[in-house]
C-alpha positions as CSV (number, residue, x, y, z in Angstrom):
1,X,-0.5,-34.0,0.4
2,X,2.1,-36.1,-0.8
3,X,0.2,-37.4,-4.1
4,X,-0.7,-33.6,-4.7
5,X,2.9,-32.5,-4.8
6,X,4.1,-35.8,-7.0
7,X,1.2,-34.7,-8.9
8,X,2.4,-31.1,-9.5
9,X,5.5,-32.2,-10.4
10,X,4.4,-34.1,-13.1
11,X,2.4,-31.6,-14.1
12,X,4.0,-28.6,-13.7
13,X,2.7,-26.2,-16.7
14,X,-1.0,-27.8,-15.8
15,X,-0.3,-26.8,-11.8
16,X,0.9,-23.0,-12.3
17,X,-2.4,-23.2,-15.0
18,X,-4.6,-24.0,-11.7
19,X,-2.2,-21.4,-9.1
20,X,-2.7,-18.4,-12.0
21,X,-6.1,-17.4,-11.3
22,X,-5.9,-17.1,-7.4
23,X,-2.7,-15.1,-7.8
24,X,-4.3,-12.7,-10.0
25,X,-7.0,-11.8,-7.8
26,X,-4.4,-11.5,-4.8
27,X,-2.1,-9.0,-6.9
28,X,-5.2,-7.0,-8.1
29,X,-6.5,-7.2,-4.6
30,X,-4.0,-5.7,-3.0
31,X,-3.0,-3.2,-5.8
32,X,-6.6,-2.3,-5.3
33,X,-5.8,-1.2,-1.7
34,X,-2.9,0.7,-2.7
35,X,-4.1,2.9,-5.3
36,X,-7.8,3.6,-4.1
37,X,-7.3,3.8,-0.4
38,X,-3.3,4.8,0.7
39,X,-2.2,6.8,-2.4
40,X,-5.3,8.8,-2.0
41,X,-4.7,8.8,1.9
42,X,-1.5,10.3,1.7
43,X,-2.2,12.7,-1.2
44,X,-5.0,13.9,1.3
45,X,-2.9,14.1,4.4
46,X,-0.3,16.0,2.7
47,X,-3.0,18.6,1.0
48,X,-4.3,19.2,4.7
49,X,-1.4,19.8,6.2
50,X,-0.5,22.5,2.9
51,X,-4.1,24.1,3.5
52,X,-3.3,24.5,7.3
53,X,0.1,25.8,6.6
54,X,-2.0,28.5,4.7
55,X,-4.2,29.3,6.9
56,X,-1.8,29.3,10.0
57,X,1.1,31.0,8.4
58,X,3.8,28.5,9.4
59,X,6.9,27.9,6.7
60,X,5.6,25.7,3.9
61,X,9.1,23.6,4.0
62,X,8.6,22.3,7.8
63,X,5.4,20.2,6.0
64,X,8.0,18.7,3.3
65,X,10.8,17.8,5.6
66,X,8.7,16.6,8.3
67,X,5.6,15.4,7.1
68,X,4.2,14.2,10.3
69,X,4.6,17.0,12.1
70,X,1.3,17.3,13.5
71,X,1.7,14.0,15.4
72,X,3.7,14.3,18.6
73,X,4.7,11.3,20.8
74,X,6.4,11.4,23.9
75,X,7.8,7.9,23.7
76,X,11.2,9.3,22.1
């Protein structure tokens, strides 16, 4: 371990050369998730709850302020 950190600090343009790649795929990896699985999530949670205030009746600004309303816990 110690001769691969004398050698990265030799090297130091050549070692963040080596460490670019796998960073990349972790960024895109997880901006990935983000964008294709919670944004969509969300959008679609919030458009459920608007199409149930619809068809319920109930005030359209409870959904806004409390956007979780449907989930009830005891616990507070």
């Amino acid at each position: 371990m110690s001769k691969l950190r004398s050698l990265m600090l030799e090297y130091p343009l050549l070692s963040i050369v080596v460490i670019l790649p796998f960073s990349v795929v972790l960024v895109f990896a997880v901006l990935e998730l983000i964008i294709n699985v919670i944004v969509p999530f969300v959008f679609a949670i919030w458009v459920a709850t608007w199409i149930y205030g619809a068809i319920v009746g109930s005030s359209i600004t409870r959904p806004i302020y409390e956007p979780f309303w449907f989930i009830r816990s005891n616990r507070f």
